[in-house]
N, CA, C and O of each residue as an XYZ file, in Angstrom:
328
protein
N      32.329      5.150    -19.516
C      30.909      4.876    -19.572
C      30.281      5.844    -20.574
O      30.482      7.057    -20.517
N      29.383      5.158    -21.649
C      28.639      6.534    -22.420
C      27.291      6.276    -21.875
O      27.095      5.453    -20.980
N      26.209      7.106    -22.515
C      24.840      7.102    -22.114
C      24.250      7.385    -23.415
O      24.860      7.973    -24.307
N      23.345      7.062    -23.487
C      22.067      6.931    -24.475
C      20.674      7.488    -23.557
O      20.309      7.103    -22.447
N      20.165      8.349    -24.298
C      19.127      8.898    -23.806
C      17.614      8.516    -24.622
O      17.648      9.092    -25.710
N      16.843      8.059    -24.526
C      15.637      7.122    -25.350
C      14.091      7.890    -24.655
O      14.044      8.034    -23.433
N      13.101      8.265    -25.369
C      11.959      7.889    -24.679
C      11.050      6.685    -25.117
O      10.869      6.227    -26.245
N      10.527      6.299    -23.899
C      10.147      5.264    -23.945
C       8.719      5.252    -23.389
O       8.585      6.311    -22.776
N       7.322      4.358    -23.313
C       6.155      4.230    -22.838
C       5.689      3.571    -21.832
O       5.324      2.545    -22.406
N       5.456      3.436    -20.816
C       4.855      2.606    -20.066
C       3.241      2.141    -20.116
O       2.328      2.871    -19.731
N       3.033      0.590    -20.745
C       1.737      0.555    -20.846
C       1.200     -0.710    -20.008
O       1.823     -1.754    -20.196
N       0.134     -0.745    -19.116
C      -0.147     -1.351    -18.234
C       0.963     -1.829    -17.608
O       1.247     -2.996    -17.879
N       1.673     -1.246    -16.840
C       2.553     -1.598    -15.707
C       4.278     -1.957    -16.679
O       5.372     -1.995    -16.116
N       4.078     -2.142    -17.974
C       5.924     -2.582    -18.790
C       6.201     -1.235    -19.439
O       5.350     -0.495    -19.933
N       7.491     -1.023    -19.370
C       7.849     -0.422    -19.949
C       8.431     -0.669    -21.363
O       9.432     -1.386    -21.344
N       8.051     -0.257    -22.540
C       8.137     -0.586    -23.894
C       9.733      0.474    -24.256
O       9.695      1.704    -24.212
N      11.270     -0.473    -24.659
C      11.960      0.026    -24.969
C      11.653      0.210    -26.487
O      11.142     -0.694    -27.148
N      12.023      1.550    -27.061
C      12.091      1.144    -28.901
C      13.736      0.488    -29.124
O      14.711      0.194    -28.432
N      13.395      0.486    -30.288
C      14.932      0.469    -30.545
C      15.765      1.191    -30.422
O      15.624      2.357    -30.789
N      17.224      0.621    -29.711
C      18.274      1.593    -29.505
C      18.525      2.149    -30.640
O      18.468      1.440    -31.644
N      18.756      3.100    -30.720
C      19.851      4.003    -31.910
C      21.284      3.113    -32.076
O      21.778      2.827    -33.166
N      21.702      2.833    -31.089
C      23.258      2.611    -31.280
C      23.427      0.367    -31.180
O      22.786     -0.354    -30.416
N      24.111      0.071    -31.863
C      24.484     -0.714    -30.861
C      24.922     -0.986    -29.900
O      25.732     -0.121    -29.566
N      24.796     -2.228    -28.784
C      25.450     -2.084    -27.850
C      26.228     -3.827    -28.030
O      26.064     -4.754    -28.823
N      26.867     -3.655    -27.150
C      27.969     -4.954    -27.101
C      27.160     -5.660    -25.964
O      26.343     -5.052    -25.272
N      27.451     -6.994    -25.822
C      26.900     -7.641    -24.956
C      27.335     -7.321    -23.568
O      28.357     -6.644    -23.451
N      26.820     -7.640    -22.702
C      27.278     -6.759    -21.393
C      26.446     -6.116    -20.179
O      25.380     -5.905    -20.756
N      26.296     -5.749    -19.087
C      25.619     -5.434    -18.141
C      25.642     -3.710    -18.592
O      26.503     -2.900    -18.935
N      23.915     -3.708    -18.328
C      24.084     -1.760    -18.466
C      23.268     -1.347    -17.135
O      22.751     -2.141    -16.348
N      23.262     -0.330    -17.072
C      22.648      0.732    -15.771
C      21.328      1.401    -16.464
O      21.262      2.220    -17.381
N      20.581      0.938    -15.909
C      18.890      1.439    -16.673
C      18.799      2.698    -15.155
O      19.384      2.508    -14.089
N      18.149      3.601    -15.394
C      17.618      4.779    -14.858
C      16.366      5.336    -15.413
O      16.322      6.185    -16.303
N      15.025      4.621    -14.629
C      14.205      5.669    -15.206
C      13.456      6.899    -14.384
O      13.138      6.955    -13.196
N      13.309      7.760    -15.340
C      12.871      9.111    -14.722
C      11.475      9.202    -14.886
O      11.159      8.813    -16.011
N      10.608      9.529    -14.270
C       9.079      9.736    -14.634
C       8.487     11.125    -14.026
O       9.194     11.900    -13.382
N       7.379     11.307    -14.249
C       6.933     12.682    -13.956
C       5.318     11.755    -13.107
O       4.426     11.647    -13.949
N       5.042     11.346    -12.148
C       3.598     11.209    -11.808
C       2.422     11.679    -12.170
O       2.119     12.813    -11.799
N       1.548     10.940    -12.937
C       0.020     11.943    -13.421
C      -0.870     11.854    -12.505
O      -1.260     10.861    -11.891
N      -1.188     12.969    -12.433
C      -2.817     13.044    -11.929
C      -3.301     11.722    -11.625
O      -3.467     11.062    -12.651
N      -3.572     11.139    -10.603
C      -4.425     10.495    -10.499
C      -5.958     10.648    -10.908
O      -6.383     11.775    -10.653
N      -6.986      9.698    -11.540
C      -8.360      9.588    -11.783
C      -8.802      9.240    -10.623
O      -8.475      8.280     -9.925
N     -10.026     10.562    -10.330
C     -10.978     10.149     -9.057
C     -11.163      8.415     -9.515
O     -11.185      8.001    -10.674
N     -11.272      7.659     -8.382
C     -12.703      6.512     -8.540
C     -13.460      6.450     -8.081
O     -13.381      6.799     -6.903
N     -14.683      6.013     -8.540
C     -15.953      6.301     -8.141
C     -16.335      4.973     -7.718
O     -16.000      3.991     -8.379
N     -16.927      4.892     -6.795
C     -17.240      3.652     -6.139
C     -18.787      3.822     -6.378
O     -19.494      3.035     -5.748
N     -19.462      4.797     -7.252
C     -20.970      4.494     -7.581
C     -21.154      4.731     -9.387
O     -20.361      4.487    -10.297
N     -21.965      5.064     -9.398
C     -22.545      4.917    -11.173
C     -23.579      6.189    -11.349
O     -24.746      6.075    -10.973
N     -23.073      7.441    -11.957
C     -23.561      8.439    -12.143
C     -25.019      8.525    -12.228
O     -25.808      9.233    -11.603
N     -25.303      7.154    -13.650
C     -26.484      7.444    -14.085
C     -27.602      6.706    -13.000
O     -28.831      6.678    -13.064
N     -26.981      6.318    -12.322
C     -28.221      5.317    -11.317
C     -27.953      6.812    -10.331
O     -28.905      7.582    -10.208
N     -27.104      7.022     -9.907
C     -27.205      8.410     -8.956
C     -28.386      9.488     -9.495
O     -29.528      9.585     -9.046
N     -27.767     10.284    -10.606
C     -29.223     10.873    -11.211
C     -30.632     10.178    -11.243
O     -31.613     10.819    -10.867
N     -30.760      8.848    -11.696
C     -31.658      8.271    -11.543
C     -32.415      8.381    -10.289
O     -33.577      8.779    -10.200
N     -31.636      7.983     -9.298
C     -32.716      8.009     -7.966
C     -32.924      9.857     -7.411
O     -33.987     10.243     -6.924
N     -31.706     10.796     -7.611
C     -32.100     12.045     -7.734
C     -33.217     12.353     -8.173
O     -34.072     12.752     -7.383
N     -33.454     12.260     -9.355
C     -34.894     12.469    -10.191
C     -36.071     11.797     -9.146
O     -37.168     12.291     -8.888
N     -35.636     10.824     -8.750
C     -37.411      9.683     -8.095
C     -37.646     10.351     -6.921
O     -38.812     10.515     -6.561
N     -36.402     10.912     -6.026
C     -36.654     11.530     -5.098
C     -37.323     12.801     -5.275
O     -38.257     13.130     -4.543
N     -36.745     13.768     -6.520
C     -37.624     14.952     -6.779
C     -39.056     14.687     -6.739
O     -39.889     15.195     -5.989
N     -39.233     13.747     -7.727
C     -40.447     13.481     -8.167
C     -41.870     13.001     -7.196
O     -43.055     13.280     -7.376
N     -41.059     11.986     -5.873
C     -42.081     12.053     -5.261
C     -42.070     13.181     -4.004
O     -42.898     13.098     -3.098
N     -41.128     14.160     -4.038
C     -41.621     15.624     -3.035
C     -41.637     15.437     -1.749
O     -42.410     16.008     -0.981
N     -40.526     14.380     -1.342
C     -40.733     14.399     -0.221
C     -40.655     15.067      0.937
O     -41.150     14.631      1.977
N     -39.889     16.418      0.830
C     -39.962     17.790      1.432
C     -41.331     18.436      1.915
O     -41.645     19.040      2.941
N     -42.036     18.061      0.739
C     -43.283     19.050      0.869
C     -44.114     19.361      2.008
O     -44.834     20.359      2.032
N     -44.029     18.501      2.985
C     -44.739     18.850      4.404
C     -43.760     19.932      5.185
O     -44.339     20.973      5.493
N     -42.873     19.876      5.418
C     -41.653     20.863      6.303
C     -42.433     22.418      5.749
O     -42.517     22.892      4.616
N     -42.771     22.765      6.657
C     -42.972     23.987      6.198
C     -41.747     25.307      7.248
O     -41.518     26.430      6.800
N     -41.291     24.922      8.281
C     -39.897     25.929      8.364
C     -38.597     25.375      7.940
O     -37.815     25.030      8.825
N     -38.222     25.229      6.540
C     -36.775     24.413      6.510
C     -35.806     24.578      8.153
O     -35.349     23.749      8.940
N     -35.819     25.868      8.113
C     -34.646     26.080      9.298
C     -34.853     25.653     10.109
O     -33.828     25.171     10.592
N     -36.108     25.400     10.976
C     -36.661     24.854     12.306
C     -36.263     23.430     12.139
O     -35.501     23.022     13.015
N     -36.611     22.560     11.192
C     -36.871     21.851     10.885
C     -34.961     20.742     10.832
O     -34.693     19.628     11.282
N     -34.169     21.671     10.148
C     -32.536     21.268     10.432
C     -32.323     21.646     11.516
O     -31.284     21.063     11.826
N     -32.707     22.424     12.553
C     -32.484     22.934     13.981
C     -32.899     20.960     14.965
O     -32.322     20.239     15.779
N     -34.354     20.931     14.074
C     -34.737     19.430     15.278
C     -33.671     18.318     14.378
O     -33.445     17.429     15.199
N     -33.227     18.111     13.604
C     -32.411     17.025     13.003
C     -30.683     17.105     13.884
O     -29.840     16.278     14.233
N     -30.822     18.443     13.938
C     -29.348     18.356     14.486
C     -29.316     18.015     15.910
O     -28.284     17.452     16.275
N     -30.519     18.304     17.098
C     -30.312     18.464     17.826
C     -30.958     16.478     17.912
O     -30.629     15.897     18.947
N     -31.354     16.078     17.411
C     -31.601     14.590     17.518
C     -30.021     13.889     17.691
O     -29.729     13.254     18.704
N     -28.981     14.115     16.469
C     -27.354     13.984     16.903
C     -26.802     14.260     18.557
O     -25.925     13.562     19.066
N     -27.140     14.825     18.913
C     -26.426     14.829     20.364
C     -27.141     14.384     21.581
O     -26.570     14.398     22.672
């Protein structure tokens, strides 16, 4: 048995052989591939700029501004949970 060692690409799901270096004879061969796993990409199941967007509308209309003890104030929110 010999071996041939190649790199090769995977693009959307195929793997792209180049051309062998060698010939080969017609015949059954033993493929082995090795990969290294990347990083997966977060996905985002929302849209940044509409996120900032409503960030900003919320600043803008202040809706905080009556609370005058923040802390008291997360003290009655939490205790509404139980």
């Amino acid at each position: 048995m010999q071996a041939i060692e190649i790199q090769a690409t995977v693009k959307d799901g195929i793997l792209q052989i180049p051309q062998l270096p060698a010939p080969l004879t017609d015949g059954n061969v033993k493929v082995i591939v090795l990969y290294e796993p990347q990083p997966e990409t977060p996905q985002r199941n929302y849209d940044p700029k509409k996120m900032e967007a409503a960030f900003k509308a919320i600043a803008e209309k202040d809706i905080f501004s009556d609370i005058k003890d923040p802390v008291a104030w997360q003290r009655q929110q939490r205790e509404e949970w139980e």
